[in-house]
VOGU-3710 file (C-alpha; in Angstrom, 3 decimals, decimal comma):
1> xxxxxxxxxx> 114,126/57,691/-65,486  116,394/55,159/-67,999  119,135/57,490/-66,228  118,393/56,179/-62,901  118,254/52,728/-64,095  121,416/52,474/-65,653  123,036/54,416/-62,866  122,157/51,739/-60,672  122,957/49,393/-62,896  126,402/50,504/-63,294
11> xxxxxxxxxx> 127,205/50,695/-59,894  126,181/47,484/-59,127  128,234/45,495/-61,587  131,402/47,404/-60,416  130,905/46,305/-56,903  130,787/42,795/-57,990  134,205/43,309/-59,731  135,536/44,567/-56,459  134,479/41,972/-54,333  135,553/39,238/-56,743
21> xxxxxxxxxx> 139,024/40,800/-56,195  138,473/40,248/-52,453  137,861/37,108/-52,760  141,103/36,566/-54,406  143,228/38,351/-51,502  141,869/35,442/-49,396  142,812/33,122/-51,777  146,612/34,345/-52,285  146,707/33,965/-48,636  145,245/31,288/-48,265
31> xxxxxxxxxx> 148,043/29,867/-50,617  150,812/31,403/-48,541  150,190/29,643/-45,666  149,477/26,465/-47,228  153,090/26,927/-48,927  154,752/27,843/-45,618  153,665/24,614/-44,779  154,389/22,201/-47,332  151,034/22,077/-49,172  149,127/25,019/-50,697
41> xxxxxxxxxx> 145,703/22,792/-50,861  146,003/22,546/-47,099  146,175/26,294/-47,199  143,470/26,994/-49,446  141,173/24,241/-47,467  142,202/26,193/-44,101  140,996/29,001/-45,397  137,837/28,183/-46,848  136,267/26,398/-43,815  137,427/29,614/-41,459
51> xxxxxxxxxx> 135,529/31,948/-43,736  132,014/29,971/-43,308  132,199/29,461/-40,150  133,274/33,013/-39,441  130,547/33,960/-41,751  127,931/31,868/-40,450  128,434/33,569/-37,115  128,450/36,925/-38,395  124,915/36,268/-40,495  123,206/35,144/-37,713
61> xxxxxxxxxx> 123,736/37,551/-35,471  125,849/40,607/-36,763  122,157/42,891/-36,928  121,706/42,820/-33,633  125,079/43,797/-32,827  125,164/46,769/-34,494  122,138/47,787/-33,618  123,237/47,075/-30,177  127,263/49,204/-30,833  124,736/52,143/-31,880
71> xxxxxxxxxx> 122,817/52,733/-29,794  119,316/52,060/-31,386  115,674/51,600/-29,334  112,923/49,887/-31,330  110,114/52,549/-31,878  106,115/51,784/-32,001  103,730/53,252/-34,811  102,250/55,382/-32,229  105,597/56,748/-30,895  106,586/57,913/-34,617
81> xxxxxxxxxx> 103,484/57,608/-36,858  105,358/59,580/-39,341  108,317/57,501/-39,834  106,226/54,045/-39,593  103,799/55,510/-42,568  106,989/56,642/-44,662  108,458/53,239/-43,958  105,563/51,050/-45,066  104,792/53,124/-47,984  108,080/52,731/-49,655
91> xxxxxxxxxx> 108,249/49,121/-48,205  105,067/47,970/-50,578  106,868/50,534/-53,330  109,535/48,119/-52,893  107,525/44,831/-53,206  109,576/43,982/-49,537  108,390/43,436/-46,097  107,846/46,340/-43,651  111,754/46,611/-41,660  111,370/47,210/-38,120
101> xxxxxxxxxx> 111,924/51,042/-37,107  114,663/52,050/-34,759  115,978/55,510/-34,009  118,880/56,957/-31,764  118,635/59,383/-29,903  121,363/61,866/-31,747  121,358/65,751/-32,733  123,189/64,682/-35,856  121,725/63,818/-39,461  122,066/60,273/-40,164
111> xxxxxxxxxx> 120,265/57,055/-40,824  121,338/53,491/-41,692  119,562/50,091/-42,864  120,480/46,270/-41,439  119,523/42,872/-41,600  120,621/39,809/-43,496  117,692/39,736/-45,821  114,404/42,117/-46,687  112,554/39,659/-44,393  115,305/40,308/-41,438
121> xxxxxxxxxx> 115,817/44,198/-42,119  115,540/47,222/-40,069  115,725/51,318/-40,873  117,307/52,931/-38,104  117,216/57,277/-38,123  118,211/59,516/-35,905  116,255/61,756/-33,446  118,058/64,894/-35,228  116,906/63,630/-38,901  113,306/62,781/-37,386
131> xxxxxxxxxx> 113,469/66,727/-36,354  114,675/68,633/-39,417  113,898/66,626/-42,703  110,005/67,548/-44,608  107,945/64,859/-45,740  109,750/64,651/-48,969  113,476/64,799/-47,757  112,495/61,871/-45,396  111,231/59,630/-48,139  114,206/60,242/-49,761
141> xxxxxxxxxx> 116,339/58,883/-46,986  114,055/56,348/-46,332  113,978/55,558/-49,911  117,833/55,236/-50,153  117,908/52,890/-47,400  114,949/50,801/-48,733  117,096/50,112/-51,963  119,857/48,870/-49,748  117,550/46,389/-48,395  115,745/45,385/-51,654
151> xxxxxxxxxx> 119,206/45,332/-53,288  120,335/43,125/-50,788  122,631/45,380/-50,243  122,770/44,858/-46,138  123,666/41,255/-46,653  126,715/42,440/-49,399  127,873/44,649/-46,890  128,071/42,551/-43,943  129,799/39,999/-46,314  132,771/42,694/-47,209
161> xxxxxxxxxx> 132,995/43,663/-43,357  133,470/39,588/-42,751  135,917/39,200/-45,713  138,010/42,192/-44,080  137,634/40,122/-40,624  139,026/37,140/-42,919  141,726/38,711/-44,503  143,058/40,802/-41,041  142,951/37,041/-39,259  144,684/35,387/-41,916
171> xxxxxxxxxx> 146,977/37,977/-42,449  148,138/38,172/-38,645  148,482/34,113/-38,695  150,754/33,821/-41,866  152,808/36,794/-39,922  152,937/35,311/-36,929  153,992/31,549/-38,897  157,037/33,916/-40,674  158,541/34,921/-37,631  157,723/31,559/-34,980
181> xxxxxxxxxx> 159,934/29,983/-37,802  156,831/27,543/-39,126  157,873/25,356/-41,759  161,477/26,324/-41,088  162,937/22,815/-41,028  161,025/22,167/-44,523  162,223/24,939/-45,640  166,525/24,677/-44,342  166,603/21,438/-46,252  165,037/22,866/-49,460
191> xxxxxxxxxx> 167,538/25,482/-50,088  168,329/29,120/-49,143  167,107/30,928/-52,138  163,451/29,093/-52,034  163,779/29,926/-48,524  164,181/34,244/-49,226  161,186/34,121/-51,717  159,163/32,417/-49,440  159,885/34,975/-46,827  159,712/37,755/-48,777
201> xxxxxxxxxx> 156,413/36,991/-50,537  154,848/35,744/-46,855  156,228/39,094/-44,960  154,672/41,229/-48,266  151,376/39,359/-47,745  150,776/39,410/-44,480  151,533/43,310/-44,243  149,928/44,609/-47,249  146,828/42,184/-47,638  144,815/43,878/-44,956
211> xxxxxxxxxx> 145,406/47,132/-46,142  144,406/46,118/-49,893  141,776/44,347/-48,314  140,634/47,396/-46,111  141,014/50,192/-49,327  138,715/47,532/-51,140  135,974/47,315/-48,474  136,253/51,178/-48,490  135,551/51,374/-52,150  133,182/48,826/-52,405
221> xxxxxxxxxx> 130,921/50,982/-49,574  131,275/54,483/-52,003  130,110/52,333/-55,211  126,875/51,078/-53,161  125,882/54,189/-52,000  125,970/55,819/-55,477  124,120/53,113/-56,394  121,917/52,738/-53,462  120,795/56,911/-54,116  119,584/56,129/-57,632
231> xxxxxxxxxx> 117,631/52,750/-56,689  116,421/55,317/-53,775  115,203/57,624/-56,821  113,374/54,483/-58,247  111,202/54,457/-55,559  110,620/58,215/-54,805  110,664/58,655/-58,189  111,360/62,146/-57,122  115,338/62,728/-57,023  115,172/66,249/-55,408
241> xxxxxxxxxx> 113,732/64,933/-52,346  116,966/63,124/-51,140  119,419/65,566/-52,712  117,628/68,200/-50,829  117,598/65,739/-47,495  121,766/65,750/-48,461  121,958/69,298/-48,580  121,114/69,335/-44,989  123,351/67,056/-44,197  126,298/68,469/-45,217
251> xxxxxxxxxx> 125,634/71,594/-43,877  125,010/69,885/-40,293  127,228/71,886/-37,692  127,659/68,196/-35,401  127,531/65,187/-37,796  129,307/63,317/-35,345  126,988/60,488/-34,268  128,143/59,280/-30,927  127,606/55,609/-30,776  129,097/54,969/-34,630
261> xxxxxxxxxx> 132,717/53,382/-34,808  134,949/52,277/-37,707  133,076/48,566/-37,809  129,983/50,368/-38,493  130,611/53,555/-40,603  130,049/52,565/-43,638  126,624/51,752/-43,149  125,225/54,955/-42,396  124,013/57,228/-45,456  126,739/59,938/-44,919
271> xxxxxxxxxx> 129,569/59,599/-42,464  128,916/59,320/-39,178  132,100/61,556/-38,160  133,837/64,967/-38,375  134,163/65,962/-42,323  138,063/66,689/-42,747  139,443/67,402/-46,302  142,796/65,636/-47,967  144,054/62,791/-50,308  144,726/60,299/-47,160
281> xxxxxxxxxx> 141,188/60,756/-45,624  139,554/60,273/-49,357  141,000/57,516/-50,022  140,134/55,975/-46,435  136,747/57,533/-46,529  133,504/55,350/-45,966  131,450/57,507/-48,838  131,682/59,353/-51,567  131,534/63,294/-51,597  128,311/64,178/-50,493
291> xxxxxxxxxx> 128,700/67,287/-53,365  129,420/64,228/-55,778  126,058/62,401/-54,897  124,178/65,828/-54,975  125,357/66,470/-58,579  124,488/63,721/-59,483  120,687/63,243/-57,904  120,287/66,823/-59,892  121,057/65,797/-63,278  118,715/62,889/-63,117
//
């Protein structure tokens, strides 16, 4: 059991790190622009009071959206009895409120949790999991999606996918500054060489920032699901439930849940699209190997 603890633990002290370093890739742009145009303060302020409001828009309503992008109907406790008692049971396990059930209609193995708090949360599943996982194997899944809510980590996620919104934004306006010539006059009477690093640190920034910023998002999303699978264990308290519910999963012949996208990937507990092997699609990869997480669930 101490295993579990510090496994979860672990995990979620390195996803702090990496979204501390997020925060600083909005802050070096930030910068950038300000500099481009004569004040780096101006920059920084710019910056700050996009990403609230941006963020305030996304809290308040980015749930239902992705509910809405995949798909997912609102079920009753006498449509799916099942579900609602698994759900409720590991919700008072939890010490959080009951989420509200959803489930899309989908052959494929998959499930995903929402909301902006425990007291705004939802567990979504698919028809196909309803179908094939045992009692045990559910609470698993349900229990691994439970510990993203408890561990608030719905609302951390959401945050990363508006930081990447940030940084892409950003990024496109301190491009878009470089070559409409902003600051250009500024610049012409300040000297030619101030003028090249300028350029050449503003052009670096503005392509390679949302790509750092992406590969970070992407990381941050494998550590929380290592960690979300041994908070999931907390609750169980039975760790071959969900490896055995992951087994399943990786031997499903149509993961491919129709509905999912890109913007909403990450979120589900194993990706929502064809498995392909390869360094590239690792390192752009929404979760860890599934064989890694099994391993690990069995040593526990």
């Amino acid at each position: 059991m101490r295993i579990m603890f510090d496994e979860a633990r672990n995990n979620q002290l390195k996803s702090v790190v990496l979204l501390a370093f997020f925060i600083v890739l909005i802050g070096f742009l930030g910068a950038a622009i300000g500099l481009f145009y004569g004040s780096t303060y101006f920059g920084l302020a710019v910056a700050v009071i996009f990403a609230l409001v941006y963020s305030a828009i996304v809290f308040n309503s980015g749930d239902r959206m992705i509910l809405g992008m995949s798909g997912a109907r609102p079920v009753t406790k006498q449509e799916e009895p099942h579900l609602y008692h698994t759900i409720e049971g590991l919700a008072v396990a939890a010490g959080i409120p009951v989420p509200k059930a959803y489930i899309i209609d989908d052959s494929a193995l998959n499930a995903f949790a929402t909301g902006k708090d425990p007291k705004h949360a939802s567990v979504t599943v698919t028809s196909g999991l309803l179908k094939t996982m045992n009692r045990q194997e559910l609470e698993g899944i349900i229990g691994h999606e439970m510990s993203h809510i408890k561990n608030y980590d719905v609302r951390f996620m959401m945050l990363t996918a508006v930081l990447v919104g940030i940084v892409v934004l950003l990024s496109d306006f301190l491009l878009r500054t470089f070559l409409w010539g902003g600051g250009r006059k500024r610049s012409e009477k300040e000297g030619g060489q101030m003028v090249m690093v300028m350029i050449v640190v503003g052009f670096a920034l503005a392509i390679l920032t949302p790509l750092i910023g992406q590969l970070i998002q992407l990381a941050i999303s494998r550590k929380r699901e290592y960690a979300a699978d041994a908070s999931g264990t907390i609750l169980t308290r039975y760790p071959p439930g969900l490896a055995s519910a992951l087994k399943k999963i990786a031997k499903d012949p149509d993961p491919l849940v129709d509905k999912a996208n890109r913007a909403t990937a990450h979120l589900f507990i194993s990706t929502p699209f064809k498995n392909s092997k390869g360094f590239v699609t690792r390192l752009f990869a929404t979760h860890p190997p599934i064989e890694e997480r099994i391993k690990r669930l069995e040593q526990m």
